[in-house]
C-alpha positions as CSV (number, residue, x, y, z in Angstrom):
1,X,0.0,0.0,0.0
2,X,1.2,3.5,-1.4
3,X,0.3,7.1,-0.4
4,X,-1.2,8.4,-4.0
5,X,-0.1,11.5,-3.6
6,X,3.6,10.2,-2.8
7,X,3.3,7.7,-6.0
8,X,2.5,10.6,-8.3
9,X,5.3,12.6,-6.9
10,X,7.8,9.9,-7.2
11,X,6.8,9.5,-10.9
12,X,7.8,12.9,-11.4
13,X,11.1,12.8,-9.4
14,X,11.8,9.5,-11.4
15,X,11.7,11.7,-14.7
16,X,8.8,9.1,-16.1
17,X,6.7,12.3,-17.4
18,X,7.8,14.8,-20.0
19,X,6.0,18.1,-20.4
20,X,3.0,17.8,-23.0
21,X,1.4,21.5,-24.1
22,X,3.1,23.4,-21.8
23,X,0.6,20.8,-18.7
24,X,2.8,20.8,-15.6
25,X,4.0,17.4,-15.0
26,X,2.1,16.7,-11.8
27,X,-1.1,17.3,-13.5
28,X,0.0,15.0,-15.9
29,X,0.6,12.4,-13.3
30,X,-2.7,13.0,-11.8
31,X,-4.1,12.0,-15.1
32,X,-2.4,9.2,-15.3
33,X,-3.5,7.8,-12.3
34,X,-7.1,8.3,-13.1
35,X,-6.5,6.4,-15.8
36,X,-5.0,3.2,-14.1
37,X,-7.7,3.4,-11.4
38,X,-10.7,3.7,-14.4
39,X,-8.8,0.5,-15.4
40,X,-8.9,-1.7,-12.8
41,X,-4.7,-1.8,-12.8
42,X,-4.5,0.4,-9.5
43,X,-6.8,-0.4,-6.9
44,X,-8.5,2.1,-4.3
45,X,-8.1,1.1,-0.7
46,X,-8.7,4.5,1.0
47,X,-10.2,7.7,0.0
48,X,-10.8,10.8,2.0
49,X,-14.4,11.9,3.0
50,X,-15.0,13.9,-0.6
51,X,-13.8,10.7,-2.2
52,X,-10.5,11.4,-3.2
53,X,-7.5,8.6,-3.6
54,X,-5.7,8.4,-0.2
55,X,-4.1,5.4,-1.0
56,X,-3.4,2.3,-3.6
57,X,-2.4,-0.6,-4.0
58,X,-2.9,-3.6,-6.9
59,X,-3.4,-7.3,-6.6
60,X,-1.2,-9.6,-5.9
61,X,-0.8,-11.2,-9.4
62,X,-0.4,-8.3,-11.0
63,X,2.3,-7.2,-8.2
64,X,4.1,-10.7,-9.0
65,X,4.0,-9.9,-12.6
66,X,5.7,-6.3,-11.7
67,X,8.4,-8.3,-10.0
68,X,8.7,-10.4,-12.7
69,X,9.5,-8.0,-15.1
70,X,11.6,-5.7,-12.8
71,X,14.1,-8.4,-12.3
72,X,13.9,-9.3,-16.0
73,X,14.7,-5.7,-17.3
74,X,16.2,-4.6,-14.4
75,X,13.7,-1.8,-13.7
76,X,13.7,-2.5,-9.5
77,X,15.7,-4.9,-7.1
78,X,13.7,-6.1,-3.9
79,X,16.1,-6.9,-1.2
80,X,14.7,-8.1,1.9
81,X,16.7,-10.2,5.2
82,X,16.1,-14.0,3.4
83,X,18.0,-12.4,-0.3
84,X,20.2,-10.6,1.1
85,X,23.0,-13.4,-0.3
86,X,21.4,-13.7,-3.1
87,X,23.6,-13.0,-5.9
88,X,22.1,-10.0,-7.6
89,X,22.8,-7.8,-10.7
90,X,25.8,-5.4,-10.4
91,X,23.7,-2.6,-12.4
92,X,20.7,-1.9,-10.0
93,X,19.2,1.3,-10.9
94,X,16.3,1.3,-8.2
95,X,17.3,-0.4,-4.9
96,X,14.1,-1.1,-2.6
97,X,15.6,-2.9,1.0
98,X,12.9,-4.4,2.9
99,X,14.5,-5.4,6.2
100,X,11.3,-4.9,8.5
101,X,12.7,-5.7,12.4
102,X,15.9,-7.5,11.8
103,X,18.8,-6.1,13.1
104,X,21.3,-8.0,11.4
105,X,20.7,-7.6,7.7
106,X,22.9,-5.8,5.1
107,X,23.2,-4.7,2.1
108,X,25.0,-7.4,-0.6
109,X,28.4,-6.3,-1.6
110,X,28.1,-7.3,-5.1
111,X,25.3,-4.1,-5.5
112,X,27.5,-1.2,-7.2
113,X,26.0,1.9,-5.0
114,X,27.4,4.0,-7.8
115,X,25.1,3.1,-10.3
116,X,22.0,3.4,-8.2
117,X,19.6,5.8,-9.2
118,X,16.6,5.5,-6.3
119,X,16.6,3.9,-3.3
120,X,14.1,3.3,-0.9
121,X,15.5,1.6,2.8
122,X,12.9,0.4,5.5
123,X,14.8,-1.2,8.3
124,X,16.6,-0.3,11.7
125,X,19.0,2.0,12.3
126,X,22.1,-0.1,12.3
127,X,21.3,-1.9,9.3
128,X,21.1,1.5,7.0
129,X,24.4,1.8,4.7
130,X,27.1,3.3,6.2
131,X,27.7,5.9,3.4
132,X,25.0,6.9,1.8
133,X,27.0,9.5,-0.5
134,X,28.8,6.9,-2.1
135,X,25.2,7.0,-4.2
136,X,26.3,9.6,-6.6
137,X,23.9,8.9,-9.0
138,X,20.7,9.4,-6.5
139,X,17.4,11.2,-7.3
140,X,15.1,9.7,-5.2
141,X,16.2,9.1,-1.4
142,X,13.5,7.5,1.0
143,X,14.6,6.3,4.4
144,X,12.7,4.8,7.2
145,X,14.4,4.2,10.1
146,X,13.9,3.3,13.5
147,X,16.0,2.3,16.6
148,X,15.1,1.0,20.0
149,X,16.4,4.1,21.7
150,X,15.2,7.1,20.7
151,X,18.3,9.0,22.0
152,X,20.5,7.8,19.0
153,X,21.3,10.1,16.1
154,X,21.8,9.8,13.0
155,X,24.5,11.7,10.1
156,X,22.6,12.7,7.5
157,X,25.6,15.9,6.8
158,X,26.8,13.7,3.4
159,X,23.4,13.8,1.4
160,X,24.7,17.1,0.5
161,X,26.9,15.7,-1.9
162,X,24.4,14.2,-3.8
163,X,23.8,16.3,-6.4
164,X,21.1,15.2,-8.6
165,X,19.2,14.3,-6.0
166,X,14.9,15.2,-6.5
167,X,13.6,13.6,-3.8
168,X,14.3,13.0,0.3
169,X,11.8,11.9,3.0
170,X,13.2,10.7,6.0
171,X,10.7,9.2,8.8
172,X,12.1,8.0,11.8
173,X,11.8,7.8,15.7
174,X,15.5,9.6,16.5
175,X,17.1,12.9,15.8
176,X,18.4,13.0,12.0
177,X,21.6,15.6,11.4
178,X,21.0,17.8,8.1
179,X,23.7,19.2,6.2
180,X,24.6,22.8,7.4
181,X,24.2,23.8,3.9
182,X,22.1,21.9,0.9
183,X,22.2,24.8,-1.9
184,X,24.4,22.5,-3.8
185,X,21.0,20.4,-4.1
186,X,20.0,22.5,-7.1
187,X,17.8,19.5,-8.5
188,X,15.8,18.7,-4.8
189,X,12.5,19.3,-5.0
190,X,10.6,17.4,-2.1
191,X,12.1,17.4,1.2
192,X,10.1,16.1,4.0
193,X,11.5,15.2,7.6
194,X,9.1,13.7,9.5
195,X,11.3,13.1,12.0
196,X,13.2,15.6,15.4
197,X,16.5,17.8,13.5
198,X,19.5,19.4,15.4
199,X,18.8,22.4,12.8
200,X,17.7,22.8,9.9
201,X,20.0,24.0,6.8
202,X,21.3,28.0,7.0
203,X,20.6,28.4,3.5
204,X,17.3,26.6,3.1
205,X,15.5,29.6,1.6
206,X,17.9,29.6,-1.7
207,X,16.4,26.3,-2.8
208,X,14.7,28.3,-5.5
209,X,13.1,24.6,-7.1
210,X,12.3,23.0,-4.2
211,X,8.4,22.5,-4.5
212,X,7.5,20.0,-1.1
213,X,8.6,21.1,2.1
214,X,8.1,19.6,5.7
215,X,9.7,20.3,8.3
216,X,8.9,19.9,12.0
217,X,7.6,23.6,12.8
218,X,9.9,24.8,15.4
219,X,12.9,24.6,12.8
220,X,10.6,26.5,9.7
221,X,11.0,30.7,9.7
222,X,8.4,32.2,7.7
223,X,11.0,35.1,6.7
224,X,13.6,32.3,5.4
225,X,10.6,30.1,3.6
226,X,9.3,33.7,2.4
227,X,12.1,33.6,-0.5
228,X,11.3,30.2,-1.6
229,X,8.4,31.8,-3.7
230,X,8.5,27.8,-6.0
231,X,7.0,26.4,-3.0
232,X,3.7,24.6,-3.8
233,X,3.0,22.2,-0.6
234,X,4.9,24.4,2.8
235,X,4.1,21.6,6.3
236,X,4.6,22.8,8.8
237,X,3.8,26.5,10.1
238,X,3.3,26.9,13.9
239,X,1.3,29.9,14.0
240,X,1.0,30.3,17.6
241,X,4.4,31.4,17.8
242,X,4.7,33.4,14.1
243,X,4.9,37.5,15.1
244,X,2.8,39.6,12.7
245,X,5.8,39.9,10.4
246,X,6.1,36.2,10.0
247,X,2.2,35.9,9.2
248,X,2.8,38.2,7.0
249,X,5.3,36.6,4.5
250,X,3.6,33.6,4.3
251,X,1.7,36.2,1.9
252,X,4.6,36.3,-0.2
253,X,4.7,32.5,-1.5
254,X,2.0,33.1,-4.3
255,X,3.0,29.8,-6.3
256,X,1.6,27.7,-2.8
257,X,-1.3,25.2,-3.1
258,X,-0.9,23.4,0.5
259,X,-0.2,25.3,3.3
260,X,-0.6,23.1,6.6
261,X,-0.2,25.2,10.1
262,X,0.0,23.9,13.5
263,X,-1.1,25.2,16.8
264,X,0.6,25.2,20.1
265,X,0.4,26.1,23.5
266,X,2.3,29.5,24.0
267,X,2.2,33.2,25.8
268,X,0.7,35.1,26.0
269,X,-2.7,33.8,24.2
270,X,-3.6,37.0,22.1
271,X,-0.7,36.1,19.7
272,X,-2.5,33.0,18.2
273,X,-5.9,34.9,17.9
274,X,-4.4,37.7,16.2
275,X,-2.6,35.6,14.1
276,X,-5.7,33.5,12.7
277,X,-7.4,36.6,12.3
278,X,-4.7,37.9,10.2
279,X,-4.3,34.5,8.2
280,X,-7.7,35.6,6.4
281,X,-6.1,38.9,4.6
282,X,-3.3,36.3,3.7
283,X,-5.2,33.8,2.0
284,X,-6.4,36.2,0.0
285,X,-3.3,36.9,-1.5
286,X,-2.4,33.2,-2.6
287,X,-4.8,33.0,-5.7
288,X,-4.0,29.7,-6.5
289,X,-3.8,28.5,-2.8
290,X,-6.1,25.1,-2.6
291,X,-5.9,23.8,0.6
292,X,-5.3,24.8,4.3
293,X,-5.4,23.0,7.6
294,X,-4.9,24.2,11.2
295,X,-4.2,21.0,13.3
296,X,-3.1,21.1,17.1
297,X,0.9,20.8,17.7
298,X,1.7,17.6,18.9
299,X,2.7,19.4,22.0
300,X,-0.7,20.1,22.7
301,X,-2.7,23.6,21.7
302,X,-4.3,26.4,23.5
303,X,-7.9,27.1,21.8
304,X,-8.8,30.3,21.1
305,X,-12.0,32.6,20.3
306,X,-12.0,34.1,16.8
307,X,-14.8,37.5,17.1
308,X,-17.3,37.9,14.4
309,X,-14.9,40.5,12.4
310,X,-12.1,38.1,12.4
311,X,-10.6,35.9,9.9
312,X,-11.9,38.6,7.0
313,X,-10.6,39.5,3.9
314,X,-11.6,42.1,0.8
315,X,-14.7,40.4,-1.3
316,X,-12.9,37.9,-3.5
317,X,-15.8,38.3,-6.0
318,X,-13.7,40.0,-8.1
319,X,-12.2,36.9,-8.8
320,X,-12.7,33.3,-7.5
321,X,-10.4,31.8,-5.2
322,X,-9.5,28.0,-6.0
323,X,-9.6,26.8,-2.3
324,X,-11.0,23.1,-2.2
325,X,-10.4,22.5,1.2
326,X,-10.2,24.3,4.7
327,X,-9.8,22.4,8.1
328,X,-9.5,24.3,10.7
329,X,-9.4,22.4,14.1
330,X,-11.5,23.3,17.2
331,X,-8.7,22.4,19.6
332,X,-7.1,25.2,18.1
333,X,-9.9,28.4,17.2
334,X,-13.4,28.4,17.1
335,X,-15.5,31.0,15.5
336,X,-18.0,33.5,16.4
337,X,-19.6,32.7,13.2
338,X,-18.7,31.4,9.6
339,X,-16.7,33.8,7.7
340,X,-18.8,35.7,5.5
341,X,-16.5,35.2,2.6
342,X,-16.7,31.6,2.3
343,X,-20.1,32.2,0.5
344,X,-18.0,32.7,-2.6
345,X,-16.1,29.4,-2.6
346,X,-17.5,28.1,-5.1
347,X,-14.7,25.2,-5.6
348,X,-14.7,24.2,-1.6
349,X,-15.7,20.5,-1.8
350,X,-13.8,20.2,2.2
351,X,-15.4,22.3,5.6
352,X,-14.5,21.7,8.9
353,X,-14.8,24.5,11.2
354,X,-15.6,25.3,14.9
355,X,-18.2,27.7,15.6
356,X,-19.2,29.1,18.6
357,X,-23.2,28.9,17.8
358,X,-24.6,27.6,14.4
359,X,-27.3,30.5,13.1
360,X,-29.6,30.0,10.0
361,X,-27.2,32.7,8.1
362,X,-24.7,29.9,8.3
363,X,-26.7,27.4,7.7
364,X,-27.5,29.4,4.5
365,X,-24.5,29.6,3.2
366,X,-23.2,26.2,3.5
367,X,-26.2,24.6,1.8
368,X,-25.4,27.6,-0.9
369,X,-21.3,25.8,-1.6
370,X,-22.2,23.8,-5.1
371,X,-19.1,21.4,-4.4
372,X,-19.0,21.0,-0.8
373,X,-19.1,17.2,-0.6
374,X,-17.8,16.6,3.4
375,X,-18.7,18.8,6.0
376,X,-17.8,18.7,9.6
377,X,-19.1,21.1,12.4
378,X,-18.8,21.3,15.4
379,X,-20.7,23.5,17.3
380,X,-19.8,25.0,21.1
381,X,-22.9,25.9,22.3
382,X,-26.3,24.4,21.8
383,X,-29.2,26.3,20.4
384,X,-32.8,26.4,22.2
385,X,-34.3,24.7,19.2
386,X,-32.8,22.6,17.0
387,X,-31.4,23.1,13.9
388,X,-33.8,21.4,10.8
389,X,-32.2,20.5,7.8
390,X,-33.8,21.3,4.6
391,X,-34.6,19.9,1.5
392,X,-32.5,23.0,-0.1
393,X,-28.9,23.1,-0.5
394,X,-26.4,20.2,0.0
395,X,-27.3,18.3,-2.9
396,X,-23.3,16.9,-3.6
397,X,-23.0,16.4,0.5
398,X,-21.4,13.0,1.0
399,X,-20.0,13.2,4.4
400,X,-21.7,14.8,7.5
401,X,-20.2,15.1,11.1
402,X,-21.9,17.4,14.0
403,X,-20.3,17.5,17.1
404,X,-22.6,19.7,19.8
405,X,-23.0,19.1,23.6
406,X,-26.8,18.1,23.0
407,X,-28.7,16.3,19.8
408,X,-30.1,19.1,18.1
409,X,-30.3,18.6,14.5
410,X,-33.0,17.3,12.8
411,X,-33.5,16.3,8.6
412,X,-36.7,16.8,6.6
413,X,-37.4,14.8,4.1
414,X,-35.3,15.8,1.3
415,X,-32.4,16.6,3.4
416,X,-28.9,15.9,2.3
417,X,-30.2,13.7,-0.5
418,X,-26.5,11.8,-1.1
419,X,-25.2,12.0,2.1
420,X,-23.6,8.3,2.4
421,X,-21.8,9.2,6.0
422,X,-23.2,10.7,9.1
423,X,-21.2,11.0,12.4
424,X,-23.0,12.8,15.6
425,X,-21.8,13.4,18.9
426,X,-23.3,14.7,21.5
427,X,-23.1,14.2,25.8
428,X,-25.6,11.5,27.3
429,X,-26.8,13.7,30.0
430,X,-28.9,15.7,27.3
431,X,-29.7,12.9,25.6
432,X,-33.3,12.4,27.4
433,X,-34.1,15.8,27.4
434,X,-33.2,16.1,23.2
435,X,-33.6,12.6,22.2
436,X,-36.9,13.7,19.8
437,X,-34.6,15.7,18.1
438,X,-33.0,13.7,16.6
439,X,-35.8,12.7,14.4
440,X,-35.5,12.5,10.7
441,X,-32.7,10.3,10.3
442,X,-34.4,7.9,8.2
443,X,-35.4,10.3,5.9
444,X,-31.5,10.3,4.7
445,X,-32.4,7.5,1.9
446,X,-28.7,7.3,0.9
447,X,-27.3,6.3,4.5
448,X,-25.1,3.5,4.4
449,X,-22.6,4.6,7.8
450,X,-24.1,6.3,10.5
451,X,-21.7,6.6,13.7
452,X,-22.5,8.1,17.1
453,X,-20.3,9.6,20.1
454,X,-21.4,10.0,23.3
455,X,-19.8,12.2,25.8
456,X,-20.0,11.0,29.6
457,X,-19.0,12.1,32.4
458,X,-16.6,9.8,34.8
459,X,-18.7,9.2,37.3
460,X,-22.2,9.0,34.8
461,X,-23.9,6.1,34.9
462,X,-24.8,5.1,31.2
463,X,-26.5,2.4,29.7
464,X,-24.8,2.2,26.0
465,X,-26.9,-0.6,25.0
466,X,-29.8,1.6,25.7
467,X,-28.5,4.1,23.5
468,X,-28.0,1.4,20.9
469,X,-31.8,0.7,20.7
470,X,-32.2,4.4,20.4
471,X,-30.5,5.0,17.5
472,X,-31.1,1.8,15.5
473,X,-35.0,2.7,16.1
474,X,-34.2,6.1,14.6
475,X,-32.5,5.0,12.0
476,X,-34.5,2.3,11.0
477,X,-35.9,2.1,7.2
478,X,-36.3,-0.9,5.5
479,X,-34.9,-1.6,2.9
480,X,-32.2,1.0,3.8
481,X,-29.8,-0.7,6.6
482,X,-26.7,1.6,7.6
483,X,-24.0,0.3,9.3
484,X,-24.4,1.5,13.1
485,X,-21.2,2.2,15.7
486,X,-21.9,4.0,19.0
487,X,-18.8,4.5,21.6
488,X,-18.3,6.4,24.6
489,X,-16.0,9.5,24.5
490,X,-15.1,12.6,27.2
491,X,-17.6,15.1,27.5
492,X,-18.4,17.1,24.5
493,X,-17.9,20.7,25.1
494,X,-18.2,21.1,28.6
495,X,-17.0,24.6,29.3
496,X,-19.6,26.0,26.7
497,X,-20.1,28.9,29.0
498,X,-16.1,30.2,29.0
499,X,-17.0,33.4,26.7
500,X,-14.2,35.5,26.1
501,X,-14.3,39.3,26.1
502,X,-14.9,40.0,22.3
503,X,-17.7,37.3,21.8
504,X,-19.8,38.8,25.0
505,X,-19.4,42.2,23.4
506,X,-20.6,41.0,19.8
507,X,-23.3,38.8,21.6
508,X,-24.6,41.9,23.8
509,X,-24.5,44.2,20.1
510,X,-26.9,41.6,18.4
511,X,-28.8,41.2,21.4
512,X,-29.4,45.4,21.4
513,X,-30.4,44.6,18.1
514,X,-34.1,45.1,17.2
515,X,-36.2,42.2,17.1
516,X,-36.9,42.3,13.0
517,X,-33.0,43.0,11.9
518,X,-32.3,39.0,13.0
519,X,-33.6,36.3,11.7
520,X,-35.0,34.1,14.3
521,X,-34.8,30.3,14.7
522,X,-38.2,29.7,14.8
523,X,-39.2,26.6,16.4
524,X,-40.7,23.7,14.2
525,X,-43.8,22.0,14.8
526,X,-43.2,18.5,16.2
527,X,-45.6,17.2,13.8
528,X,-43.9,18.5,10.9
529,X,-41.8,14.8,11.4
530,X,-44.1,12.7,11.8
531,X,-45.6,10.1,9.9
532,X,-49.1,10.9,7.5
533,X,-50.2,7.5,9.9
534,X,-49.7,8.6,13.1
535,X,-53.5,8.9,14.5
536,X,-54.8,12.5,15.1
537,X,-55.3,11.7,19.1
538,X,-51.5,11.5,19.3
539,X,-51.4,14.3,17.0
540,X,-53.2,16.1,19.7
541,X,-51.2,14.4,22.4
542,X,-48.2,16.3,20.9
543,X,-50.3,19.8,19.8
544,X,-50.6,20.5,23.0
545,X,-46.9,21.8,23.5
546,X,-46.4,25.2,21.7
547,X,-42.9,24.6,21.7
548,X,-40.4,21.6,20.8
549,X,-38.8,22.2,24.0
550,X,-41.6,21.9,26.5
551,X,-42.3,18.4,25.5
552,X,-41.3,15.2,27.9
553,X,-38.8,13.3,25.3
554,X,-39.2,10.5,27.7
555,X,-42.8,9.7,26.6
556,X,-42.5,10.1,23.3
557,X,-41.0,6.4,22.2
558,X,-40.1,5.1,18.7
559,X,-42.2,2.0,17.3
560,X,-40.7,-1.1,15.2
561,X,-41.4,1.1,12.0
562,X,-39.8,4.6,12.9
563,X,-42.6,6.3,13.8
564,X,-42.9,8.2,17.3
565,X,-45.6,6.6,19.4
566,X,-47.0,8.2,22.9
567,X,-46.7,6.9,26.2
568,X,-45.1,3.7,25.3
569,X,-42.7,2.6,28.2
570,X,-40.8,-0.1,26.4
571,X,-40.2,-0.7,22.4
572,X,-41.1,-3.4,20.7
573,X,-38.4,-4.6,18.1
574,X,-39.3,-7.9,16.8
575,X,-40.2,-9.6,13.4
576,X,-43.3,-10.5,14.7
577,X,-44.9,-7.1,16.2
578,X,-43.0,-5.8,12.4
579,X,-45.4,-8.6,10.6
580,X,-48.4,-7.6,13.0
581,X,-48.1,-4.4,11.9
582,X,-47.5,-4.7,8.5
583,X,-50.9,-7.5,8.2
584,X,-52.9,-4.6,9.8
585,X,-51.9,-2.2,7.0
586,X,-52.4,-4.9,4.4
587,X,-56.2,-5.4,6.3
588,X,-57.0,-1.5,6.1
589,X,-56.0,-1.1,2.6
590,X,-58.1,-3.9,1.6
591,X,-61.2,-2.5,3.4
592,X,-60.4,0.9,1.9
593,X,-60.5,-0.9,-1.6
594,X,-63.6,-2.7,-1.2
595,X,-65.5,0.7,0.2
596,X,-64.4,2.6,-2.6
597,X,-65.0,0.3,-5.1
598,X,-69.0,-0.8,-3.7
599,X,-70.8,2.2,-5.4
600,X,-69.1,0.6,-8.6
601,X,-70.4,-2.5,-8.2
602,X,-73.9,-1.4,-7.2
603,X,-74.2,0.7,-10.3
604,X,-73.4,-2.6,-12.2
């Protein structure tokens, strides 16, 4: 199994793909791809939630005919622990040693390193060659390493000697030593360390063709990576600790496509709010910029409040802006409210965002994003009544998560109509009280993974296999049967009170506001969910309540179909009350035939 986008970058580093009308070669080995996958040659075995290739692989007979002709034309050599005396050709160009958890493996002598072109080593630490320069020939360099003490280190200072090399990741669980300088790399252009560095190279930012870098953040200066203006993917950016200069340049690498940013935990706390607020006004200014994440350090982060103002730029209607993608972590900011400007991403097929509540402006302009296809929320403080989801809007949505301290959205029939995922979480404790609103779930016809979280307390006493019954009854549609996993998790959103200083200044403005200048949430009638047969006594059972909220949850029970019944104190899930139920329907329709059909007869 292979990272695609890995494979397709290897491809280019190998030199496999030529420039064809002026396409740049990536996109070329994109294509390419496609094209083996539409084929049957490259199989799929992970995807990301807007279904894009994660990862490949290919069966094995068609990976022992790859072998096959590797060894006969000398494409590849496999080495792994039980060949490694095997005699092998003296004119490996592409040298792959597989030597898993033996410590006592090498390298065959008879292999002329000279003459090796790429080589890809997976092994421990004291089985890696002990001069890697002596590969003069090198373009492609992959190393995974590991040792049993993570206190080793390991001389990496020769790599820059090799001159032609294009490629270099290096993962591994010790501290890897970079050259001091790597200009003399002209040719690299994908480095990734995924690994601790004693420093990273003085003269990093003259790499004017490197186009991949990762580096772990702390070792990454905005005003060095600022001159590498080639840059297309930059990993990673801790933006907790940039200064407003160093958020700043990031402006200044128009030619970047990925820009992943961590957060950490640092002092004092206004630098990482003002710093997301300014990363808006950058964005901006990276027109061909296509995706950007904000992921917690793995450190830790410190969360903080974004006001309603922040994280804006100019109108981009002037002209569209190509992002596909935005992740931006709650451990790491949460919203007032969704940026206004992400009403003109027409291209954004990726969401996930934090916001502090969820109003119907934003649920307006989400269900407005032609291309969104995943969408994850989570939301930090639960409305009074719920939030419905319409029939309008999200009509390429394939992937939906909500995460809110109580279950308060609800689908109409209509909703979401290719949503194939659905992942809620919510705490137990507000389960009884909000259990009813979770209705409408089996009105999502194209449901085939449906996943729940609950958050409880340490000391709460919860029955999960209660919870179970709960959501297979509301989920429940025959013959639509979605693949059901509920787990236990720490309390969602617990300190959904903590308001910070801008957000109860916004909150007391709009609540000064008058009455007609916001658009309410207007609670839904109950029976707006329910089946045409439930009976009108239960209709008026329910009628009763003016609002959603005043109704006791606890009475109101789910029957073998799906449909809400009242006052039932125990639910009935067997074939047999399903078949009793379905007879009776069979027995009323019949009767219903036969009356409207007597007048008919008569006449006759």
């Amino acid at each position: 199994v292979i990272k695609k986008d890995e494979l397709v970058k290897l491809w280019v580093a190998e030199g496999f793909l030529s420039v064809v009308g002026g396409r740049d070669t990536q996109d070329i080995a994109e294509g390419y791809f496609a094209e083996l996958v539409s084929r049957g040659i490259v199989q799929v075995v992970d995807t990301s939630n807007n279904g894009e290739v994660f990862s490949c692989t290919v069966h094995q007979t068609v990976l022992d005919y790859i072998r096959h002709k590797s060894m006969e034309k000398n494409f590849v050599i496999t080495v792994d622990y039980f060949q490694s005396t095997v005699a092998l050709s003296d004119k490996v160009r592409r040298l792959s040693v597989q030597f898993g958890g033996v410590k006592s493996a090498y390298i065959p002598e008879t292999i002329v390193t000279s003459q090796v072109r790429s080589l890809i080593f997976w092994g421990f630490f004291e089985c890696v060659p002990s001069s890697i320069k002596d590969y003069g020939l090198l373009r492609v360099l992959i190393l995974h390493i590991w040792a049993d003490e993570d206190n080793e280190s390991f001389d990496l200072t020769g790599i820059g000697e090799l001159f032609l090399l294009k490629y270099l990741k290096i993962e591994c669980n010790i501290t890897v030593e970079l050259p001091d300088k790597i200009q003399g790399l002209q040719h690299l252009e994908t480095l990734e360390v995924y690994a601790k560095v004693v420093a990273a190279p003085s003269d990093i930012g003259n790499m004017k063709r490197l186009l991949h870098l990762c580096l772990p953040s702390e070792y990454i200066q905005p005003s060095v990576v600022a001159r590498m203006t080639s840059l297309r993917a930059l990993r990673y950016i801790d933006l907790s600790r940039c200064s407003v200069e160093d958020v700043l340049h990031l402006g200044e690498l128009t030619n970047l496509q990925d820009l992943q940013l961590t957060g950490s935990t640092v002092q004092p706390a206004e630098n990482p709010e003002r710093n997301v607020q300014l990363l808006g006004s950058i964005l901006e200014k990276l027109s061909v910029l296509q995706s950007v994440t904000l992921v917690p350090a793995a450190s830790g982060s410190s969360c903080v409040h974004i006001p309603q103002d922040g994280f804006s730029m100019a109108s981009p209607s002037t002209r569209e802006l190509l992002l596909r993608r935005i992740e931006l972590s709650w451990r790491c900011c949460i919203f007032f409210s969704l940026p206004e400007w992400f009403g003109e991403l027409r291209r954004l097929c990726i969401l996930k965002i934090a916001i502090r509540r969820l109003s119907m402006n934003d649920t307006d302009m989400l269900k407005g994003l032609p291309a969104l296809t995943a969408l994850t929320l989570y939301i930090q403080t639960a409305p009074a009544d719920r939030i419905v989801i319409k029939k309008e809007g999200f009509k390429v949505l394939t992937y939906f998560k909500f995460i809110c301290a109580a279950p308060c959205v609800s689908f109409v029939p209509g909703a979401m109509p290719k949503v194939q995922k659905l992942k809620l979480g919510f705490n137990s404790n507000r389960m009884k009280q909000h259990s009813f609103r979770m209705a409408g779930l089996r009105f999502l016809r194209g449901l085939t993974e449906f996943s729940v979280k609950f958050g409880v307390e340490d000391d709460e006493k919860f029955d999960i296999k209660a919870a179970e019954s709960v959501m297979e009854a509301a989920i429940w549609n025959p013959p639509n049967t979605p693949i059901m996993r509920v787990r236990c998790v720490d309390v969602i959103f617990c300190a959904e009170e903590d308001k910070s200083t801008a957000t109860e200044e916004i909150e007391e403005k709009l609540e000064g506001k008058k009455k007609e200048d916001i658009e309410p949430h207007l609670p839904i009638p109950v029976t707006d969910f329910l089946p045409d047969q439930f009976s009108d006594s239960s209709m008026a059972k329910i009628n009763t309540y003016k609002n959603p909220s005043q109704l006791d949850y606890t009475k109101i029970q789910t029957d073998p179909m799906g449909y809400p019944s009242i006052g039932l104190q125990k639910r009935e899930r067997s074939e047999e009350k399903r078949h009793e139920i379905e007879e009776s329907k069979k027995k009323k329709m019949k009767h219903s035939v036969e009356h409207a059909n007597k007048p008919l007869l008569d006449s006759r």
